[in-house]
PQR file with spaces between the fields and no chain letter, atoms N, CA, C, O and H, PARSE charges and radii, in Angstrom:
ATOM       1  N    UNK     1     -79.510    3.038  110.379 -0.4000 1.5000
ATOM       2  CA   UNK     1     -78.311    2.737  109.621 -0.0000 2.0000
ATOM       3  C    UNK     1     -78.642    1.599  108.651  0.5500 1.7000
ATOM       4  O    UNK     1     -79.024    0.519  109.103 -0.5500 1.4000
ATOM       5  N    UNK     2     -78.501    1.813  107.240 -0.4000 1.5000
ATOM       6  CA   UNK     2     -78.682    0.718  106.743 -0.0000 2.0000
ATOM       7  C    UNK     2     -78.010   -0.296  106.586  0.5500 1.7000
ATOM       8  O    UNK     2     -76.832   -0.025  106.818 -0.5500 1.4000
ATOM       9  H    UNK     2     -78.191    2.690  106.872  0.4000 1.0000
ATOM      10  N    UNK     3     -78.257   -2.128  106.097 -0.4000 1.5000
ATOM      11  CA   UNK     3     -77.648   -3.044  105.958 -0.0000 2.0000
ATOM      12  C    UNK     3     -75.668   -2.960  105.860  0.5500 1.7000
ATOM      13  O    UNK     3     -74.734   -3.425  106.512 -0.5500 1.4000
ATOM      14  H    UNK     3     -79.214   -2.348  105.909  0.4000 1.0000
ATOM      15  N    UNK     4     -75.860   -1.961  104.477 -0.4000 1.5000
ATOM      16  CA   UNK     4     -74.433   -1.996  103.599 -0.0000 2.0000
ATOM      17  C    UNK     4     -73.335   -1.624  104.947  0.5500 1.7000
ATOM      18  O    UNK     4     -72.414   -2.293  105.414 -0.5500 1.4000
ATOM      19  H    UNK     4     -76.619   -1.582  103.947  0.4000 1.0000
ATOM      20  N    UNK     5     -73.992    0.035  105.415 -0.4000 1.5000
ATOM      21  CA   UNK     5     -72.867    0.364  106.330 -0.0000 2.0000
ATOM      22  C    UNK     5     -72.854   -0.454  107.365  0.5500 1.7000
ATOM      23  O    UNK     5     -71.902   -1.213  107.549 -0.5500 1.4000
ATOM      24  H    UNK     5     -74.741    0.579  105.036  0.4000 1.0000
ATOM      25  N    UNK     6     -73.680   -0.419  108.000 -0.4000 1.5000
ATOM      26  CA   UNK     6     -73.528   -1.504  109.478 -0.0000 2.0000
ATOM      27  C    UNK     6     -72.853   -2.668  109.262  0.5500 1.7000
ATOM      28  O    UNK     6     -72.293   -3.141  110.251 -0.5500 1.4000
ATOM      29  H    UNK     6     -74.453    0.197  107.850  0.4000 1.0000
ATOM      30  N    UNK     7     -72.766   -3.201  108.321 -0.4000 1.5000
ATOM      31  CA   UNK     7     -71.486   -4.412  107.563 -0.0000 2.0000
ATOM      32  C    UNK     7     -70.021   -3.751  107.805  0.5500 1.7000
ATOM      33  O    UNK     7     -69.153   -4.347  108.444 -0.5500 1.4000
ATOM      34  H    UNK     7     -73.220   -2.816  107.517  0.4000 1.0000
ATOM      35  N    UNK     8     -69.841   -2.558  107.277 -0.4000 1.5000
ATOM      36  CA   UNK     8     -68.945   -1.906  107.031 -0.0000 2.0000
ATOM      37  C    UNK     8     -68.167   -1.680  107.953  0.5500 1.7000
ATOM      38  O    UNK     8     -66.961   -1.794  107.735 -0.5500 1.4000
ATOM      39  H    UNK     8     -70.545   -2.074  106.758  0.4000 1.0000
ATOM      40  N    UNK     9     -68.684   -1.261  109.360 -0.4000 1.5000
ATOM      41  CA   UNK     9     -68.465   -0.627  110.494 -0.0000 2.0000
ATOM      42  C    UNK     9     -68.572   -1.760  111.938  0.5500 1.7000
ATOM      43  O    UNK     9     -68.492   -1.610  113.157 -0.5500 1.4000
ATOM      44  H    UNK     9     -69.664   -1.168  109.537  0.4000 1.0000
ATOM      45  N    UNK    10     -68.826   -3.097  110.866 -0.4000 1.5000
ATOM      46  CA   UNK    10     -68.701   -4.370  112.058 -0.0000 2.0000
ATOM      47  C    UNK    10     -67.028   -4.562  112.631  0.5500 1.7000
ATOM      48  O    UNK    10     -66.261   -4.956  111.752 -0.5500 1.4000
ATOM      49  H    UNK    10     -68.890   -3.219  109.875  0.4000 1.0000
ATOM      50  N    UNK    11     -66.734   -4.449  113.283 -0.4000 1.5000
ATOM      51  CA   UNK    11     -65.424   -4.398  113.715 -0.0000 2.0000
ATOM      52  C    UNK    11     -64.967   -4.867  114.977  0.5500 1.7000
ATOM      53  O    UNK    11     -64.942   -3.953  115.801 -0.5500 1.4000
ATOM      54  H    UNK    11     -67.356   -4.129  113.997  0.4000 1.0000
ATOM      55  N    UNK    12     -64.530   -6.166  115.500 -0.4000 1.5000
ATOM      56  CA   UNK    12     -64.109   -6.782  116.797 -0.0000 2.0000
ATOM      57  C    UNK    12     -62.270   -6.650  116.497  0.5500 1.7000
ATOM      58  O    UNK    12     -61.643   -7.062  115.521 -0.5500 1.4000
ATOM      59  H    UNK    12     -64.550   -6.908  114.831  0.4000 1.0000
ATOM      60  N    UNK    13     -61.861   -6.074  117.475 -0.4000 1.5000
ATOM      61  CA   UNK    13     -60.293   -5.613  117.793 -0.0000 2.0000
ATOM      62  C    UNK    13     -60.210   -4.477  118.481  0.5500 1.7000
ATOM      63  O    UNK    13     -60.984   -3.958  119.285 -0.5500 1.4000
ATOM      64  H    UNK    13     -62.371   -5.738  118.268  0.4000 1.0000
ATOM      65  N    UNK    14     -58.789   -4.039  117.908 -0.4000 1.5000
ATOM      66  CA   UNK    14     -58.447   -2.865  119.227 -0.0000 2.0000
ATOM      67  C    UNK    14     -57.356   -1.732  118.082  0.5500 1.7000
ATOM      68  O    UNK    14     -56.593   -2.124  117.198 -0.5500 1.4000
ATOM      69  H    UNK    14     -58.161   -4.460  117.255  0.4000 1.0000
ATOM      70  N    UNK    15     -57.514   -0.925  118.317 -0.4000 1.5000
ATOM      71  CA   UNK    15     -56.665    0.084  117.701 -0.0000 2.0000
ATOM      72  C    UNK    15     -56.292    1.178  118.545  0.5500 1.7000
ATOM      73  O    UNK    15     -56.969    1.632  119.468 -0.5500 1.4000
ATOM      74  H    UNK    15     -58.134   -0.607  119.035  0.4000 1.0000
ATOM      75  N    UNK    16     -54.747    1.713  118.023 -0.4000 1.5000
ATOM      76  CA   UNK    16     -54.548    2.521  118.484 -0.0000 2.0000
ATOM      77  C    UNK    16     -54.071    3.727  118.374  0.5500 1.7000
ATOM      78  O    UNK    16     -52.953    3.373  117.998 -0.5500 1.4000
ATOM      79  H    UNK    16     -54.197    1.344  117.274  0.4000 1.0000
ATOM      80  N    UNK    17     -54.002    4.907  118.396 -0.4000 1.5000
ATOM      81  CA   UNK    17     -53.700    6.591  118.513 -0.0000 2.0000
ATOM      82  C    UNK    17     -52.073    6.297  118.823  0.5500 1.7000
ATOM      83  O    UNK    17     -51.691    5.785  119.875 -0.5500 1.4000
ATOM      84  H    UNK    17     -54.910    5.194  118.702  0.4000 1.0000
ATOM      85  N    UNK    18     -51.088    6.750  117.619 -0.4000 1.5000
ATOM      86  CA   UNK    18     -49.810    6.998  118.558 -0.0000 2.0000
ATOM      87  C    UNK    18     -49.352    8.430  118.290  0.5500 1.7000
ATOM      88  O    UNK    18     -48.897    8.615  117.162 -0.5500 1.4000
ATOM      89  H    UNK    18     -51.399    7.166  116.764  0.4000 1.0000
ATOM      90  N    UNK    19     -49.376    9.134  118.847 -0.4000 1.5000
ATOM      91  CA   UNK    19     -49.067   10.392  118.658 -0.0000 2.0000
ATOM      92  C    UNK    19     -47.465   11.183  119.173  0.5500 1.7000
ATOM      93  O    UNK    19     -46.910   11.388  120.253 -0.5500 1.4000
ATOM      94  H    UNK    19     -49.746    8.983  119.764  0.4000 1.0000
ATOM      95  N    UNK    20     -47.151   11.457  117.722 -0.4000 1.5000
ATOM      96  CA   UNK    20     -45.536   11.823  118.175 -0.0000 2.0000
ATOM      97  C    UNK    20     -45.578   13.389  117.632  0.5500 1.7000
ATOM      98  O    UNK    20     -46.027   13.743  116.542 -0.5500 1.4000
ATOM      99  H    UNK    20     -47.602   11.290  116.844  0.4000 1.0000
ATOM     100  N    UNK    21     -45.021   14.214  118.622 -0.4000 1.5000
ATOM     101  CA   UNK    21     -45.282   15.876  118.642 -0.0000 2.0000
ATOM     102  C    UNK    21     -46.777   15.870  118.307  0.5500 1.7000
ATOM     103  O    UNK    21     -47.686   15.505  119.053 -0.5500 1.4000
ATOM     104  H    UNK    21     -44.657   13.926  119.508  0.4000 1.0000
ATOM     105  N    UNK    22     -46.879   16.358  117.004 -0.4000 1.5000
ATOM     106  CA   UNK    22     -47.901   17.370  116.465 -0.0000 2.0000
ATOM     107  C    UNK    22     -48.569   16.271  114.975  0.5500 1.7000
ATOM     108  O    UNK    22     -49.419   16.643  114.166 -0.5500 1.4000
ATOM     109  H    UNK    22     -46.141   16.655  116.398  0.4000 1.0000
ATOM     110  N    UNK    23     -47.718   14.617  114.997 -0.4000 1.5000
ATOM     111  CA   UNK    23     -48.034   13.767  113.889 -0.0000 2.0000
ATOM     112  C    UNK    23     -49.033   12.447  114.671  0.5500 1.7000
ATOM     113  O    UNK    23     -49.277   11.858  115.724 -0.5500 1.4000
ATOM     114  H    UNK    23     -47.028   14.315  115.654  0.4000 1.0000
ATOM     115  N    UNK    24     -49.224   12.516  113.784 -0.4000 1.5000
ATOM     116  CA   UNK    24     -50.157   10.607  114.715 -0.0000 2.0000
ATOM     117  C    UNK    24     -49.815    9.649  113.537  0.5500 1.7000
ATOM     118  O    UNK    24     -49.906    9.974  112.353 -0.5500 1.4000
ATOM     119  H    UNK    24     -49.026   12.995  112.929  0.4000 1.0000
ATOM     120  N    UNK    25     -49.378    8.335  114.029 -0.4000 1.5000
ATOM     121  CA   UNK    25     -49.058    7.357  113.209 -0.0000 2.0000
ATOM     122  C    UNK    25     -49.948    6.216  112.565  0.5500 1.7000
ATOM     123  O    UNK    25     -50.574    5.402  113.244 -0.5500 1.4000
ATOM     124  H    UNK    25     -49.304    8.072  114.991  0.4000 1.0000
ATOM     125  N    UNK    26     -49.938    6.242  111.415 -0.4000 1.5000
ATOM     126  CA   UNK    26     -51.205    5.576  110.314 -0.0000 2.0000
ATOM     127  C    UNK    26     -50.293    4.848  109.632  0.5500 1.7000
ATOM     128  O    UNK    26     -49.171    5.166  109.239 -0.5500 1.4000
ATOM     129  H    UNK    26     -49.429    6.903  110.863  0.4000 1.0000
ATOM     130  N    UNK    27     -51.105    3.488  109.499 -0.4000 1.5000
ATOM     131  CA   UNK    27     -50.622    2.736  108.257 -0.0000 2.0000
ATOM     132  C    UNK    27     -51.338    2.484  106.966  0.5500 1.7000
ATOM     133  O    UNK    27     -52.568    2.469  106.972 -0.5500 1.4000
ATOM     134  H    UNK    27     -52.017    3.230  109.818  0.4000 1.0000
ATOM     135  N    UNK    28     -50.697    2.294  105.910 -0.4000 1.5000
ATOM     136  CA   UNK    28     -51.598    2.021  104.458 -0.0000 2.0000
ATOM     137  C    UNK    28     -51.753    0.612  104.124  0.5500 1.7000
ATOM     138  O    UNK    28     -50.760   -0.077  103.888 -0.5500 1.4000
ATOM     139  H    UNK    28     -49.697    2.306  105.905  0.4000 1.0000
ATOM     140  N    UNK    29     -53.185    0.041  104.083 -0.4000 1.5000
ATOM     141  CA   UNK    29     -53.080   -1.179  103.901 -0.0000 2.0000
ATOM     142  C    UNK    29     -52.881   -1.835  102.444  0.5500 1.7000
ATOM     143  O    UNK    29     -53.135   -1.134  101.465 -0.5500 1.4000
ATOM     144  H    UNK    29     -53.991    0.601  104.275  0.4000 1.0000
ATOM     145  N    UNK    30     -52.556   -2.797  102.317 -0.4000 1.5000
ATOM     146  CA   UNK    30     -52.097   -3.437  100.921 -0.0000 2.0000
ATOM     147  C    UNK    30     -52.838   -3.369   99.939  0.5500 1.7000
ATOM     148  O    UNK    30     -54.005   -3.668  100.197 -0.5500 1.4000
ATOM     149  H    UNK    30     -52.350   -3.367  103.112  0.4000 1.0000
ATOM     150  N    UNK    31     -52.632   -3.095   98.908 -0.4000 1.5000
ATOM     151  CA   UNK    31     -53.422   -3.064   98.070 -0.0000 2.0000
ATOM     152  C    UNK    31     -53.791   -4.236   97.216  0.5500 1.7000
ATOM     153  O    UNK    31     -53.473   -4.326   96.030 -0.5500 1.4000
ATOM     154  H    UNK    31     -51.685   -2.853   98.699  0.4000 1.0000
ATOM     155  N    UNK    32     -54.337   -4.945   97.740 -0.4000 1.5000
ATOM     156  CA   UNK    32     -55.266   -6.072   97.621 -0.0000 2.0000
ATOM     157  C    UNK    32     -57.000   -6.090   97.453  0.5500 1.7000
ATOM     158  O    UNK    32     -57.775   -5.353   98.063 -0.5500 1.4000
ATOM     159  H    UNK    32     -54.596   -4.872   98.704  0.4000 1.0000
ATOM     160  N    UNK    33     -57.251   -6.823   96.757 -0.4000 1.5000
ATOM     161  CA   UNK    33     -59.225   -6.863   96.373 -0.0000 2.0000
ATOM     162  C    UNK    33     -59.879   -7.637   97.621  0.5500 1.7000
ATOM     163  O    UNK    33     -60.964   -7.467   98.179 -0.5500 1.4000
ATOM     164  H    UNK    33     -56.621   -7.421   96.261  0.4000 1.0000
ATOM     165  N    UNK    34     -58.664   -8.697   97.901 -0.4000 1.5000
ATOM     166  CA   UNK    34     -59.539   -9.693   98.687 -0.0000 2.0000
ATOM     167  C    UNK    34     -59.273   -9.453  100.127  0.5500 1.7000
ATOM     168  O    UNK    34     -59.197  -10.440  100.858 -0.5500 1.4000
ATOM     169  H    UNK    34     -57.783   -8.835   97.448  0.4000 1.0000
ATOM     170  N    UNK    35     -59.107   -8.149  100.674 -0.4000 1.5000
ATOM     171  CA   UNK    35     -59.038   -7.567  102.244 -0.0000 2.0000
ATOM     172  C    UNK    35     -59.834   -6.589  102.180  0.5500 1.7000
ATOM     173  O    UNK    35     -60.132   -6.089  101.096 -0.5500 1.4000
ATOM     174  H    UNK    35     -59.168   -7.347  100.080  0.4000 1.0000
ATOM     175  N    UNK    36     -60.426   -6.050  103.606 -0.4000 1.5000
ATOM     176  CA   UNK    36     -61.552   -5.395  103.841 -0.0000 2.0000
ATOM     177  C    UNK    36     -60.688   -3.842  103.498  0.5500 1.7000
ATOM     178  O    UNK    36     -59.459   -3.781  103.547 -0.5500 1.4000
ATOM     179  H    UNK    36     -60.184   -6.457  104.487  0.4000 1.0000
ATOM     180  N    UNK    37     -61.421   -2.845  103.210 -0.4000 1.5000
ATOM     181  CA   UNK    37     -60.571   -1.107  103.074 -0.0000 2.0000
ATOM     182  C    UNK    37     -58.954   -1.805  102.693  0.5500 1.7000
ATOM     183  O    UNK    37     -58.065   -2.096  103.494 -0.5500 1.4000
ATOM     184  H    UNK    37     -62.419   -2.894  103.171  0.4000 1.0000
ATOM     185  N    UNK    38     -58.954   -1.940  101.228 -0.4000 1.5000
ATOM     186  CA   UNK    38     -57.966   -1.977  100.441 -0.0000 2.0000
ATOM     187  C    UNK    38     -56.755   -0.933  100.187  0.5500 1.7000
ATOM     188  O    UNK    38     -57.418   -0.184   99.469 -0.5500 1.4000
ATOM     189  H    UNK    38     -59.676   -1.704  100.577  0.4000 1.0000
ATOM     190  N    UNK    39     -56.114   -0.622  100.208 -0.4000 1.5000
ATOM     191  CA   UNK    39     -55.184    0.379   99.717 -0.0000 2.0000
ATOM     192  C    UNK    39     -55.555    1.966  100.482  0.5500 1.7000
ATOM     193  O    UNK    39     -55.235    3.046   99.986 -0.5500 1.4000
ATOM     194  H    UNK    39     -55.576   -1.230  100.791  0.4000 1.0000
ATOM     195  N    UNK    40     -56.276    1.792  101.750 -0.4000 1.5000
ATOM     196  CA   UNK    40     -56.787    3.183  102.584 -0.0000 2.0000
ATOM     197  C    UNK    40     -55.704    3.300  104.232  0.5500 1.7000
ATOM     198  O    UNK    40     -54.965    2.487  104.789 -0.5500 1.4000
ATOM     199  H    UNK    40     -56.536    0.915  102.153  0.4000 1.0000
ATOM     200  N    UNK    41     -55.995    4.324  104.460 -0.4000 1.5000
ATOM     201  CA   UNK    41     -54.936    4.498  105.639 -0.0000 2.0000
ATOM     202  C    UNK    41     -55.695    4.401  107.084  0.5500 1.7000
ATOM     203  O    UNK    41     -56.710    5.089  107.201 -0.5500 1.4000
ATOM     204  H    UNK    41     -56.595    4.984  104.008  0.4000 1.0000
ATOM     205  N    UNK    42     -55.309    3.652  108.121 -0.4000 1.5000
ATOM     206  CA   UNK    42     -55.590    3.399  108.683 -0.0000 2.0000
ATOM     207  C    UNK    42     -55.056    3.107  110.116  0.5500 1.7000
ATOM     208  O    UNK    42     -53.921    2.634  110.050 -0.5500 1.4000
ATOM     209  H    UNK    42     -54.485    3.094  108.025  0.4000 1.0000
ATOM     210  N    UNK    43     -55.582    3.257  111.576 -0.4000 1.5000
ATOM     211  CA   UNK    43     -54.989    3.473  112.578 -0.0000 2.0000
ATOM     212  C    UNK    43     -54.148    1.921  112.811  0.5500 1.7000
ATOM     213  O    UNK    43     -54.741    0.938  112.368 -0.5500 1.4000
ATOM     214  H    UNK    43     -56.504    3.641  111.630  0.4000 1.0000
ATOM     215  N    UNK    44     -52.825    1.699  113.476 -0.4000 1.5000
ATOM     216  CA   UNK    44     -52.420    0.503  113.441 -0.0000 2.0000
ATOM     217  C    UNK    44     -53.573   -0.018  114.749  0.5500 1.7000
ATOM     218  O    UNK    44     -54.183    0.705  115.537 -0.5500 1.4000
ATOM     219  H    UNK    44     -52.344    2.498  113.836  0.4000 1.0000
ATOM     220  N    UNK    45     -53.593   -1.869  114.599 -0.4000 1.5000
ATOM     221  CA   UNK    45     -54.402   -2.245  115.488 -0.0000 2.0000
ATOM     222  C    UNK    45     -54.382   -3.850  115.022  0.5500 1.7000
ATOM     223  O    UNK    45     -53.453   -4.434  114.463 -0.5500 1.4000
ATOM     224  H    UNK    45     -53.097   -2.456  113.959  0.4000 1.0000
ATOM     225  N    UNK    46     -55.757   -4.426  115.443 -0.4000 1.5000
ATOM     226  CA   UNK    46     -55.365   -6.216  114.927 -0.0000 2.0000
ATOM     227  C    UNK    46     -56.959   -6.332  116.080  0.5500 1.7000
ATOM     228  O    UNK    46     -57.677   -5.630  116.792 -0.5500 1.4000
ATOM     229  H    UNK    46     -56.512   -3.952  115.897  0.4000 1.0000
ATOM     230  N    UNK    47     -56.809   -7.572  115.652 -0.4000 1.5000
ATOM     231  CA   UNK    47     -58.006   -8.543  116.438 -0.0000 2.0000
ATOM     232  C    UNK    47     -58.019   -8.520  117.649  0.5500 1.7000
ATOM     233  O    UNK    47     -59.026   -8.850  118.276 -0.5500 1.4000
ATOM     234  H    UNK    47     -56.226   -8.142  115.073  0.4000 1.0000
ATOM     235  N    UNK    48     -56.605   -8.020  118.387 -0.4000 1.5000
ATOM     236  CA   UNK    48     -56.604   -8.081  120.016 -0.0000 2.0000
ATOM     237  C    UNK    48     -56.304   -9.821  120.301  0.5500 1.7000
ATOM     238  O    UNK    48     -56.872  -10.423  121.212 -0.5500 1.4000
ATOM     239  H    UNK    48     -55.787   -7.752  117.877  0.4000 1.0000
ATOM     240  N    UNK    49     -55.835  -10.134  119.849 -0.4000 1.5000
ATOM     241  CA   UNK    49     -55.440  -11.526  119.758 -0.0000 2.0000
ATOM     242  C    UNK    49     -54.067  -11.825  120.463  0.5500 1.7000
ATOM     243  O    UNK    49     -53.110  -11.680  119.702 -0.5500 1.4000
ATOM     244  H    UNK    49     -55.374   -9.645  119.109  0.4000 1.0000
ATOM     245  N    UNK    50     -53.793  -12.162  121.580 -0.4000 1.5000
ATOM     246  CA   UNK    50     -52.347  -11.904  121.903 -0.0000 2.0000
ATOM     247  C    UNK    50     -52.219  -13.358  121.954  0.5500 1.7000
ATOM     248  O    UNK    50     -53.050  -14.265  121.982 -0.5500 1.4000
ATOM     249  H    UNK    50     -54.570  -12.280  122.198  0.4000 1.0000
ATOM     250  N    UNK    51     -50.505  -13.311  121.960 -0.4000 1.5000
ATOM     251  CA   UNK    51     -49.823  -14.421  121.472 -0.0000 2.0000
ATOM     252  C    UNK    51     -48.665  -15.042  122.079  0.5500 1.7000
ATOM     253  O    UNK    51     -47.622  -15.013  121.425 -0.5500 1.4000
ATOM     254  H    UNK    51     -49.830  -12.573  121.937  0.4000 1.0000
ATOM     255  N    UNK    52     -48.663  -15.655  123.329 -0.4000 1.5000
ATOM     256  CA   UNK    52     -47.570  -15.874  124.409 -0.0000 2.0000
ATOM     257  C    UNK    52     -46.469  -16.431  123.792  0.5500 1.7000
ATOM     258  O    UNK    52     -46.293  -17.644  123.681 -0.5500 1.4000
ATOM     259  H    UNK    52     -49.509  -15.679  123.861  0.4000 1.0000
ATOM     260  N    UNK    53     -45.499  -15.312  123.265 -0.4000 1.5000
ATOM     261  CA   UNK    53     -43.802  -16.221  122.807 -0.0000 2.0000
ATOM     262  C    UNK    53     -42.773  -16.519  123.271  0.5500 1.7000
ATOM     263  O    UNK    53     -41.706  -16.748  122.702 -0.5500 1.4000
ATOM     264  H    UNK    53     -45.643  -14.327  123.355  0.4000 1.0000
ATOM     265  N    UNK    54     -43.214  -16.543  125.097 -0.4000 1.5000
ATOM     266  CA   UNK    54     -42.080  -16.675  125.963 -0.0000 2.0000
ATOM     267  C    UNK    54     -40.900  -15.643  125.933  0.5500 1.7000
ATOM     268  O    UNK    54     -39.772  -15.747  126.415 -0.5500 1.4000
ATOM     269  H    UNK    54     -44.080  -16.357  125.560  0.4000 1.0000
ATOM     270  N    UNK    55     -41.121  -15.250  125.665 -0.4000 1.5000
ATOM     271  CA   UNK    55     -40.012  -13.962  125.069 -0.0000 2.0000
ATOM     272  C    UNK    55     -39.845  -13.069  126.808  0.5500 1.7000
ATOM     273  O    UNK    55     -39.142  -12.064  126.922 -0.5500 1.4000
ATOM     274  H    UNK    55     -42.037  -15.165  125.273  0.4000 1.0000
């Protein structure tokens, strides 16, 4: 695998599959220059970072 992709495909978090009937749920990210896969669709997910709000 060269340099470029293996950059590409570096990825620490968690994502996830939500599947309703026969659809699965994707989000489109912002269309911004200065975020990684700009304006492409993508499974929802995050860093895995949880966040105790007493809640």
């Amino acid at each position: 695998m060269d340099a470029y992709l293996k950059d590409q495909l570096d990825f620490t978090g968690v994502k996830v599959a939500l599947l309703v009937e026969k659809s699965i749920l994707v989000v489109l990210r912002d269309n911004k220059t200065d975020i990684p896969w700009p304006n492409m669709w993508e499974l929802p997910g995050g860093d895995g970072v949880i966040i105790m709000t007493g809640a």
